[in-house]
C-alpha positions in Angstrom: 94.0 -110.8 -48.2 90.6 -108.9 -48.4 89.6 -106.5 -45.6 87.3 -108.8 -43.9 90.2 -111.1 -43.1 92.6 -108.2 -41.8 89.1 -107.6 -39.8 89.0 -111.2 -39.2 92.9 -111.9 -37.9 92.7 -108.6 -35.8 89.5 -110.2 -33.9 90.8 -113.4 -33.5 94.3 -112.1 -32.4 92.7 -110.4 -29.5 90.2 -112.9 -28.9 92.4 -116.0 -28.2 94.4 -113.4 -26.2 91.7 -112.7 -24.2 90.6 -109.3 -24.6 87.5 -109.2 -25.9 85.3 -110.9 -28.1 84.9 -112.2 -31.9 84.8 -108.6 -33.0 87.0 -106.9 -35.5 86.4 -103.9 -38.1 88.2 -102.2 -40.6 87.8 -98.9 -41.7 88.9 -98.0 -45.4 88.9 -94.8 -47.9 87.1 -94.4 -51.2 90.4 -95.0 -52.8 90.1 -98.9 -51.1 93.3 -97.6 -48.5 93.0 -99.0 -44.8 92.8 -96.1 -42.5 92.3 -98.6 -39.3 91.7 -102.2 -38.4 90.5 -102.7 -34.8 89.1 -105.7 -32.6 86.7 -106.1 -29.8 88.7 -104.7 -26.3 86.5 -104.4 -23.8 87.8 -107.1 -21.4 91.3 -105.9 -21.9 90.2 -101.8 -21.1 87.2 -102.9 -18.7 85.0 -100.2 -21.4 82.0 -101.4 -22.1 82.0 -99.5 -25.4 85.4 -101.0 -26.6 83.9 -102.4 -29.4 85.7 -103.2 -33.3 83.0 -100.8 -34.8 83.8 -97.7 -32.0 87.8 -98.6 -31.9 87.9 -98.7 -35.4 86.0 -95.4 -35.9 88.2 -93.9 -33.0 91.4 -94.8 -34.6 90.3 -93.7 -38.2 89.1 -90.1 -36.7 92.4 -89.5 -35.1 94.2 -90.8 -38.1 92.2 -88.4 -40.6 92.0 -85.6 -37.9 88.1 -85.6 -38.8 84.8 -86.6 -37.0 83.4 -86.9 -40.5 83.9 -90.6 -42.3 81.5 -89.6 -44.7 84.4 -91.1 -47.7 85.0 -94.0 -45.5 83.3 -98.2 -45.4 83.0 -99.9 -42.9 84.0 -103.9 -42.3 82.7 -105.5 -39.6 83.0 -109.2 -38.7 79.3 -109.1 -36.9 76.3 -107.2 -37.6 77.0 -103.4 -35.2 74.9 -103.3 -32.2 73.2 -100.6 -31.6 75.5 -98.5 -29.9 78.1 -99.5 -32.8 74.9 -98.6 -35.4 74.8 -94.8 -33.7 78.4 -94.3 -33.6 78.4 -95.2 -37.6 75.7 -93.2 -38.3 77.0 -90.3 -36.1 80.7 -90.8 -38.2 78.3 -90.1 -41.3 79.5 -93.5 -42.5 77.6 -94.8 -45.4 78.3 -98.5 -46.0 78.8 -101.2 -44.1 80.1 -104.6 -45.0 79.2 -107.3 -41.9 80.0 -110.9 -41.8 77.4 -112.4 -39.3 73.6 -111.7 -38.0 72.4 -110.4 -34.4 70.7 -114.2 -34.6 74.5 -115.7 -34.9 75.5 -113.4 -31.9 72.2 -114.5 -30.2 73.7 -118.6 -30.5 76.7 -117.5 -28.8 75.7 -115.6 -25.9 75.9 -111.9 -27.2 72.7 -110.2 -25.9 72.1 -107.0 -28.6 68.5 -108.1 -28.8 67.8 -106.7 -25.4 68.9 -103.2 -26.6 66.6 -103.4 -29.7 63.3 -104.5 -27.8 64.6 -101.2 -25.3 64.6 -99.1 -28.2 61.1 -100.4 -29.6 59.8 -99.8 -26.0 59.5 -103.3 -25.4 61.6 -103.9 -22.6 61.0 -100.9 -20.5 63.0 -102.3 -17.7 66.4 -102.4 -18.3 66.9 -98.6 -17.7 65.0 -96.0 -15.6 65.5 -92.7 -17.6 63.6 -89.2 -16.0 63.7 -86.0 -17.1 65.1 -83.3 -14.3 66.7 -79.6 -14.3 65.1 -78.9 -18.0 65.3 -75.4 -17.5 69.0 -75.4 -16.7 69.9 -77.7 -19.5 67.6 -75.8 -21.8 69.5 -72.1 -21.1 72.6 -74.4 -22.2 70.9 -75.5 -25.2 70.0 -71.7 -26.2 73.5 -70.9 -25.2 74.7 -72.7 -27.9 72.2 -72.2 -30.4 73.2 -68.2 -29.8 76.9 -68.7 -30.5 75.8 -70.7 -33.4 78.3 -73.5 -32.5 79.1 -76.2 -34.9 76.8 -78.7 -35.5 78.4 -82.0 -36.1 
């Protein structure tokens, strides 16, 4: 069995029992070792960011007692949404592996699209964001930058 079908069987597990949708990802080493296999969970936990990509990052973190998965690959059995993209990128990941397009997503009902066009300022209406208390959140900006705190 390749990863994508551990990635695959763990989606499909948790999709027929109702917890979340076609989603699964597998995490693994540069030696080829799985560190995690997760699936979609958000119905099950009611978390809106249960995805495969996020679980699957969570578990591996925990598992290497790192934030950095810079050695790591990513399997994922759909093309990351955004917030999935930015968690990977954060993790320092540097492949991924993904087994269907945002259009297949699209034919089924998932709705990552509307993200993108918010990101390229196209869709300005999904979420009100204003900027309040700079001053206070800028002291605890300098705060840190003082203590030269890690960067991560």
């Amino acid at each position: 069995m390749n990863i994508m079908d551990l990635a695959v069987a763990k989606a499909r597990k948790t999709m027929n029992k109702n917890k979340g949708g076609p989603f699964g990802a597998a995490i693994i080493n540069k030696e080829g070792k799985i560190i995690s296999i997760a699936s979609n969970l958000v119905l099950e936990k009611h978390d809106p960011t249960a995805h495969a990509e996020i679980m699957a990052i969570r578990k591996a973190s925990k598992k290497l007692k790192t934030h950095d998965l810079a050695e790591c690959t990513l399997y994922a059995t759909g093309y990351p949404c955004p917030m999935c993209l930015s968690a990977i990128i954060w993790a320092n990941i540097k492949t991924v592996y993904y087994g269907t397009t945002l259009e297949d997503a699209k034919k089924i009902g998932f709705r990552d699209d509307f993200i993108y066009k918010y990101i390229k300022n196209e869709n300005v209406n999904i979420l009100a964001m204003k900027e309040i208390d700079r001053p206070k959140c800028i002291e605890l900006f300098e705060e840190y930058s003082k203590n030269k705190r890690r960067i991560y």
